[in-house]
N, C-alpha and C positions, 0 to 999 in steps of 0.2 A: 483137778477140774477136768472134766470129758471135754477131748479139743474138739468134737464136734459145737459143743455151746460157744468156744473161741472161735470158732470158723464161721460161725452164722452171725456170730454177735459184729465178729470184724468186717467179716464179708459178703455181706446184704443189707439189704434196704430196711429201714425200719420205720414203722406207722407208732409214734409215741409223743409223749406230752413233753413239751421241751424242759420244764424244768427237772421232768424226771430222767430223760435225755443227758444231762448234764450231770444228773449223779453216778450215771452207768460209764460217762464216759472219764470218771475221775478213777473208779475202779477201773478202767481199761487202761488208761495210764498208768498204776501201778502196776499192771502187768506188763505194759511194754517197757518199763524202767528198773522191771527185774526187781523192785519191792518185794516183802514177804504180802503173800494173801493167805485167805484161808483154802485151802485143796484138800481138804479131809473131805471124803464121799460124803450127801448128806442123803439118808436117806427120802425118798418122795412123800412129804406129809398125806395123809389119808385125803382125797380129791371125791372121794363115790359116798354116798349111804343113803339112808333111807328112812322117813319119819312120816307118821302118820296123817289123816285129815285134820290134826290139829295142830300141827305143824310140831310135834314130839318127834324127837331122837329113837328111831325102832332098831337100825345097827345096820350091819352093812347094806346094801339091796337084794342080796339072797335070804337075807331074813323079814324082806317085806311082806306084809299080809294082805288082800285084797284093797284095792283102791290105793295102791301107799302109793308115795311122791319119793320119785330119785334126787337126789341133792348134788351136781355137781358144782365144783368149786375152781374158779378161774381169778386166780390170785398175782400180783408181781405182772412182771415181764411178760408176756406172750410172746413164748418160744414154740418151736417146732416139737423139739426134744425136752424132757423130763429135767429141770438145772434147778440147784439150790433151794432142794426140796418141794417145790411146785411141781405141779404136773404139765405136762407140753400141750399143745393141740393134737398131738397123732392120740396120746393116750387118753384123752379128755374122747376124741371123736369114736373107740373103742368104748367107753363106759356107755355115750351115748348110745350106742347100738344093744350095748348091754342090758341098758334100761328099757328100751323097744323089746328083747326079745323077751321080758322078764313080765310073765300074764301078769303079776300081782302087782305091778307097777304101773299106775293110770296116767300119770302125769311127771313134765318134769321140770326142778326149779335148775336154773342156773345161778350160779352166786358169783359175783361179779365186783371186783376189785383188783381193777388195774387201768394205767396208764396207757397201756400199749404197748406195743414190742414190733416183734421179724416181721414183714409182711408174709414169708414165706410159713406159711399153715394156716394164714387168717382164712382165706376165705376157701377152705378146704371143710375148716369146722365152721366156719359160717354157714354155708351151703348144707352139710350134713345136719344142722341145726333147722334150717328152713326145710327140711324135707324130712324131717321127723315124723314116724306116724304116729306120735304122742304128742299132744303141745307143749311147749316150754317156753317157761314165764322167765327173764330175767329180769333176777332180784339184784339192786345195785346198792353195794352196802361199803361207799366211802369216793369211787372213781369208778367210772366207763368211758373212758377216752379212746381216741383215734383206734388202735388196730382193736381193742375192746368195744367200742361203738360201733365198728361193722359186725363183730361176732354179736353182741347186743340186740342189733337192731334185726337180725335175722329171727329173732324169737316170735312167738304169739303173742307176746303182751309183755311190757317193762313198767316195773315198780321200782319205784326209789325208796330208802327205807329213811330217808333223811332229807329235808330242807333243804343241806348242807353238801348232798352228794356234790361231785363234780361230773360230768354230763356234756359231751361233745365234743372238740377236738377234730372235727372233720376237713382233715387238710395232709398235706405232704411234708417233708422237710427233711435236710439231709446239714446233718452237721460231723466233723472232725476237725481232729487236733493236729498239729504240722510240728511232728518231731525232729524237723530235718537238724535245726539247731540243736536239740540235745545230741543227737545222735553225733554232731559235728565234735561236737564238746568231747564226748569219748575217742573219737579218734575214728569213727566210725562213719564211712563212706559208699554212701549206696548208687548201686548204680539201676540203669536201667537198659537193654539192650533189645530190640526189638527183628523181627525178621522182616526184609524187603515188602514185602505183599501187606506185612500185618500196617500199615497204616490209620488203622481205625481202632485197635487193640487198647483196649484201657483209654482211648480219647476224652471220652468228657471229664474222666478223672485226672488223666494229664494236666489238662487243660485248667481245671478248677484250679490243680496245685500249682500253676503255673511253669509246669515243664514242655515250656512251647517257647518259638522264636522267639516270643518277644518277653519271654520271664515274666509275663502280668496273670494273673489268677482271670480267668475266662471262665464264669456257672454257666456261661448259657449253654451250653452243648451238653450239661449237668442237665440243665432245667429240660430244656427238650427231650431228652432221650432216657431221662428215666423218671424224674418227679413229674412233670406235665403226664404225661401215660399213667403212671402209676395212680398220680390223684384222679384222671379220670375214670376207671377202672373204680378205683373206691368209692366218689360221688355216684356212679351209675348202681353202686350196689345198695349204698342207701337208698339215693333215691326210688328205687324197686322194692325195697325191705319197707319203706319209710314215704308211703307218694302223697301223705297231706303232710308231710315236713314242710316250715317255713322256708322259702328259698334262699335264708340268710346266713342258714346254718353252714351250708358248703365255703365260710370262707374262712376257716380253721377256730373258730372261736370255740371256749368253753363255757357252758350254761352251770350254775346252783339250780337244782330239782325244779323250782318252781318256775321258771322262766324256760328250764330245758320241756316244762312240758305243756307251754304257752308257746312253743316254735316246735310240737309236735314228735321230739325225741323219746318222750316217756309217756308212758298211761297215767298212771297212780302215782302217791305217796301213801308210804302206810307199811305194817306190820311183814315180817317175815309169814305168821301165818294168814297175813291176808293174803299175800302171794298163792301161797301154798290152796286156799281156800280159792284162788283166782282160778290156778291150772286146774283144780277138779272141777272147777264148773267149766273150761272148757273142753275136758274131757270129757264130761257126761254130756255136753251138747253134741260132742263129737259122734259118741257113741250112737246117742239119739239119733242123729242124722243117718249114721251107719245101718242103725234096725230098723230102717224105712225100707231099704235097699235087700230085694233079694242075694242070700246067700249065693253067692255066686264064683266069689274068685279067692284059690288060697295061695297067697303072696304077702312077704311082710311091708312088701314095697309100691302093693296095686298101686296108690294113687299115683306113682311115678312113673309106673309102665306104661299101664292102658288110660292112658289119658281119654282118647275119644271115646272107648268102652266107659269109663266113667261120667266119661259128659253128656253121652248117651242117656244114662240110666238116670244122669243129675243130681252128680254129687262132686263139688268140685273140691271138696277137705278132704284127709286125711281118714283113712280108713283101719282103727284099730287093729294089732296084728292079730289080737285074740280072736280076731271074727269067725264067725265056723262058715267057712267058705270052700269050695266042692269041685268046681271046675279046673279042668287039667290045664295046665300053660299054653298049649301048644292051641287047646281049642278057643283059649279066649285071644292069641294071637294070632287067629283064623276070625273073630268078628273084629277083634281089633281091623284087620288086616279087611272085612269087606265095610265094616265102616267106613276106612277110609276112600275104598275107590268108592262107595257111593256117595261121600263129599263131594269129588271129582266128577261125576255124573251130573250130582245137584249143579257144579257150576256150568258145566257143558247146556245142561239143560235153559238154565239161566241165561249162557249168553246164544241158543236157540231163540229163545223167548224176546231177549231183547231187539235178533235182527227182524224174527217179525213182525214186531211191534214196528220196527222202522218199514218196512213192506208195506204194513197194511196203510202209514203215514204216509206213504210215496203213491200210493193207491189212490186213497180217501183227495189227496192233492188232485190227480189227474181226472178220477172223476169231475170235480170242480170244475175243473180245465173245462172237460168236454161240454158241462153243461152250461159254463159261459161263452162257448162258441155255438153251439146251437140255442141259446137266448140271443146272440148278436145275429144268426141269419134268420129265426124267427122278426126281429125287429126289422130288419133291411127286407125282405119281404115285402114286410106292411107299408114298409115306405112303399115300396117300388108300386103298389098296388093301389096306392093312395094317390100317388102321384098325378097330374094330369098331362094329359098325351096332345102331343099338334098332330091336326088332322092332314094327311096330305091327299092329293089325288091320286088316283087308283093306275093313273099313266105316271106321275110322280114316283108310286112307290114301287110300281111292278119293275123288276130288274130286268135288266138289257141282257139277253142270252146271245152267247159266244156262240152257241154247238148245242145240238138238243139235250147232251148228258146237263150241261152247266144250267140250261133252262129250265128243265126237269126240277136240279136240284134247288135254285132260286123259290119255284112255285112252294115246293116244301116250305122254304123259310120264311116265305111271303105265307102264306097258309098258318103258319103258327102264331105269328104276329098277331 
């Protein structure tokens, strides 16, 4: 057995169905008890091929003929690496690229039958699945559980081929076995020695197995530091692959077909070639969408690069690689590049816009202002003028001058009167 598949299986986190969890961890038990297993290489069962619009067997994907459908197959375990004849995610996300760059290949089915496995690859070929420039349909023919439900849900469209499937699984869990008694039984005595500083080294695992002060099994420093993260991290990726999912689903349960796709986890029920008939019709939509769009950019990856150049032009899918597109790199990463400072303009402009709009508010106020104080001395006027006046004598009103300046200026104000 390749001790990389013993080093990921023992020593990483894994997104899996518990009951299938519990088969893997009886075989790992015979391996740490020195049991015979089987260790004969096996070679990797055939994972790629290629079958036509009618969902027929054509032969590998180098012998596809136009419009043909790639077939990959995600079987067992979800490993990283290639184990007990299955294919891993590194060599699944290789075929994937395979089938992108392969003109005669329009679309692509995933085939899906598994439990779940490593978190380490999930969401490597989950991501490289959602950013296909081909769409791909996962066909689920028996399980799509937990680290398979996030690879799943990354697709364009999920068909079940069964009632019966099983479907869901969206949750965390960490389980092992405590060999310490067997190991005691041989005579066999493990230690553990740590350096001053490392304090925090293997902690929550300590802790669970209870090699702490007080010898009690302690998950919480388990649950905090690596399941609580980890299931968030998975929830955020459905929920983004997945955003009219029932909000019920993120509490690890698994669905049968028909309820998994009354809580939003699957499209369909129905035929392997309906699948297959599923992706070509979203390829030819794709396509369609494509030949609206002047030729313009030749990359297998536009829609992932030039995002505002495409948002631009208004096309927010997936742009076949076969497109006969013309423009050099460097110059659509030159409109890339003034699109975006004129975003930045647009909002400058926008928040111009907005303090004048507060101006012209501060304005339109003070005018108001002004012409409720000149209606208020308009009115005071009228009074004053309305008023009636006591008559006095003319010896009464004339003022008593000090010095001829003060007399002078009296008659003035006497005179206006």
């Amino acid at each position: 057995m390749d001790i990389k598949i013993l080093l990921q299986a023992f020593n990483s986190p894994w997104l899996i169905n518990p009951e299938h969890a519990q088969q893997y961890a009886l075989f790992a038990a015979r391996v740490i008890a020195g049991k015979e297993v089987e260790t004969k290489e096996e070679s990797t069962k055939e994972y790629a091929w290629a079958v036509n619009a009618a969902g027929k067997r054509i032969g590998s994907m180098q012998d596809a003929v136009e419009s043909g459908v790639a077939v990959l197959s995600l079987q067992g375990a979800v490993m990283k690496y290639d184990t007990c004849g299955a294919a891993g995610t590194q060599t699944l996300i290789q075929a994937l690229q395979a089938a992108n760059d392969n003109p005669a290949i329009a679309a692509i089915i995933l085939q899906i039958d598994s439990p779940g496995g490593a978190v380490d690859g999930t969401e490597a070929f989950a991501s490289a699945i959602k950013n296909s420039a081909k769409p791909v349909v996962a066909y689920i023919s028996g399980m799509m559980a937990s680290a398979a439900m996030w690879i799943g849900s990354a697709a364009s469209l999920r068909v079940a081929s069964s009632s019966t499937d099983i479907i869901g699984s969206i949750g965390t869990m960490a389980a092992w076995n405590d060999y310490s008694g067997y190991l005691q039984q041989l005579g066999i005595k493990q230690h553990e020695v740590y350096a001053t500083s490392s304090t925090h080294k293997n902690l929550p695992f300590r802790e669970a197995n209870g090699k702490n002060a007080e010898g009690a099994n302690n998950y919480e420093p388990l649950i905090k530091t690596w399941l609580d993260p980890l299931n968030s991290v998975f929830h955020e990726a459905i929920a983004s692959n997945l955003p009219e999912a029932d909000k019920s689903v993120f509490n690890g349960a698994t669905y049968l077909a028909k309820e998994a796709k009354s809580k939003g986890l699957i499209d369909k029920l129905g035929s392997f070639s309906m699948a297959v008939n599923e992706a070509l019709k979203l390829a030819q939509a794709t396509t369609a969408q494509a030949a609206t769009i002047p030729a313009l950019i030749q990359n297998n990856h536009t829609n992932m690069k030039w995002t505002k150049l495409l948002a631009f032009i208004g096309i927010g899918t997936a742009i076949s690689s076969a497109q006969d597109i013309k423009l050099e790199d460097t110059q659509a990463d030159s409109i890339e590049a003034a699109l975006a400072e004129n975003e930045t303009l647009k909002t400058d402009l926008q928040t111009a816009q907005d303090s004048l709009a507060a101006i012209t508010a501060d304005k339109v106020k003070l005018q108001e202002d002004l012409q409720a104080a000149n209606n208020r001395i308009t009115t005071l006027e009228l009074q004053d003028a309305t008023a009636p006046k006591t008559a006095v004598s003319k010896q009464e009103a004339e003022p008593v001058a000090t010095d001829a300046a003060e007399m002078e200026f009296q008659k003035e104000l006497f005179a206006k009167l």
